[in-house]
Phi, psi and omega in degrees: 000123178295142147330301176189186220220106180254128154339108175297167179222011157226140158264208182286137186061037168059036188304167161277140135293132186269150210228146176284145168245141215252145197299324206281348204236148175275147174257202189206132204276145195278179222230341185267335156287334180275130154224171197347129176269163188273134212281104184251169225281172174316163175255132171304086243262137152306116191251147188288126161317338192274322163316300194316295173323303177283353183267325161332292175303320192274350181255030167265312175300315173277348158308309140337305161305302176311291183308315212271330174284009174251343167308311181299313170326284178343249196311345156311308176260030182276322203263328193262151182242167152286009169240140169291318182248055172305118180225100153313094162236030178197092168249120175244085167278121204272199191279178188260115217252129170334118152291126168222021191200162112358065200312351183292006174293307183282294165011284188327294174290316178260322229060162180291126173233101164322121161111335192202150186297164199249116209225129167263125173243156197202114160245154176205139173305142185271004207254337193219033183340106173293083183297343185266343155310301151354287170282323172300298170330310160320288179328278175290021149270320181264020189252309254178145157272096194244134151316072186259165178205158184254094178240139108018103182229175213309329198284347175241126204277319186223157165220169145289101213316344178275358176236351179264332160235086197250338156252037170088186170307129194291127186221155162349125163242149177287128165325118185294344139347308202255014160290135168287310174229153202233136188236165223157092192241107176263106174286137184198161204260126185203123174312341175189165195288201210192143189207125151209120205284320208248081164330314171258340150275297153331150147262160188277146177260173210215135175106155160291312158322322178272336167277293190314340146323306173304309178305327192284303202327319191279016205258308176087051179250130162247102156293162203257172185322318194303290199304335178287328198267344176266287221279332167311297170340293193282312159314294173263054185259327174288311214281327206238349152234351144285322163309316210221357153304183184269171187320293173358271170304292210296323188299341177286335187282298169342287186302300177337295185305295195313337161296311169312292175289352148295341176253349165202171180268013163203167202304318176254074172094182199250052189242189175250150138250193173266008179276323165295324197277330178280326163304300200294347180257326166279011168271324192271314161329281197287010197020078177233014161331294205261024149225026174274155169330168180309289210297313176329323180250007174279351193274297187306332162306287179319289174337281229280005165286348200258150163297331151305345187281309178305324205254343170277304191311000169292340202256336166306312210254000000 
């Protein structure tokens, strides 16, 4: 027995019978009758002008900000040493040295730094003066326009006025722009010298020898392996055994040069390298000049003859 009794909702020939709908509910056109309408596109949000005005404003400010931090980078490095507690009591800024080269070398060698000088600082004891840094400066004074300056720093009580001024006499200074490279020699009590090019970044390079390598190296001389692997050899062959041996090895090194310079007029070939100029600044350290061998001292006559030579052995007497 049925339950309960529904409205059929087909009639004869399965017509749909129409169905009432109650008065309460809205209608709404169906969805399944229509079709897809084609996808239209956003609507464009209207933008405020005072918005617009302010994404300006802020990126002019950072452009500004960006100029003014490539500034600073600059003058940093005009201002900063490898010492912190730098105490300046004797600064002698020096000559303006010949242009004779191309600054694009230095590019070349160092690289490009937009905005700011290119700076070597150098500390040395005043008690062990690096006479081939020295002669090396001379050299690359006559290549480059270089800034050179002299300081003092606090670890040293005295210096002696012939080293405060080893780069000759305070003269008119240049706009620093218009310098190629800036040289920057701090006398300080240190076992050996010290060199660093790159300031906020490098570590120092330490001996005489590896800086005066560096220093020739910005000369723009090449050699081929062989003559590099003879003129490194004699460098530290001056530095760690004429320099720093026993009597023994230094009377040994002596014959060695003298054999050598019998056979050419400079130690690697018939040229100056940096093999000459760093022997020659350790004999004149160790004062074994005036008992080296013949060719040895017709070979220190040539040097002290060149003008980089000259003008330092004024600082010896």
């Amino acid at each position: 027995m049925p339950m309960y009794k529904v409205r059929p909702f087909h009639g004869a020939g399965g017509a749909v019978l129409a169905e009432q709908l109650p008065t309460c509910m809205y209608h709404l056109p169906s969805l399944h009758r229509q079709h897809p309408l084609a996808a239209s596109p956003p609507l464009q949000e209207e933008v405020d002008p005072s918005l617009q005005a302010l994404e300006a404003r802020q990126e002019l400010i950072l452009k500004r900000l960006y100029e003014l931090k490539s500034a600073v980078d600059g003058l940093s490095k005009m201002t900063q040493t490898p010492d912190a507690d730098l105490d300046v009591t004797n600064i002698i800024q020096t000559n303006n040295c010949s242009l004779t080269a191309n600054g694009a070398d230095l590019n070349v060698m160092l690289g490009k730094d937009y905005g700011a000088l290119k700076d070597v600082v150098i500390n040395a004891n005043p008690s062990l003066p690096p006479l081939s840094l020295l002669v090396l400066h001379n050299l690359l004074c006559e290549r480059y326009k270089i800034l050179s300056a002299v300081h003092t720093h606090s670890s040293v009580k005295s210096v002696p006025e012939n080293l405060l001024k080893c780069f000759g006499e305070l003269t008119k200074k240049q706009p620093r722009h218009e310098y190629q490279l800036g040289f920057t020699l701090i006398w300080k009590d240190v076992p050996k010298p010290q060199m660093k090019f790159s300031v906020q970044t490098m570590c120092p390079i330490e001996g005489e020898g590896n800086i005066a390598r560096f220093l020739f190296s910005l000369l723009g001389q090449k050699y081929n392996a062989v003559t590099s692997t003879l003129i490194d050899s004699w460098v530290d062959t001056a530095i760690f055994q004429l320099g720093e041996g026993s009597s023994k090895e230094k009377g040994a090194v002596l014959r060695s040069m003298n054999a050598a310079l019998g056979k050419a007029a400079w130690l690697v070939g018939n040229e100056l390298t940096i093999a000459d100029i760093v022997a020659w600044s350790v004999l004149q350290q160790t004062g074994s000049a005036n008992a080296a061998p013949a060719n040895v001292q017709k070979w220190m006559k040539s040097c002290e003859n060149l003008a980089p030579f000259s003008s330092i052995l004024k600082l010896l007497k």
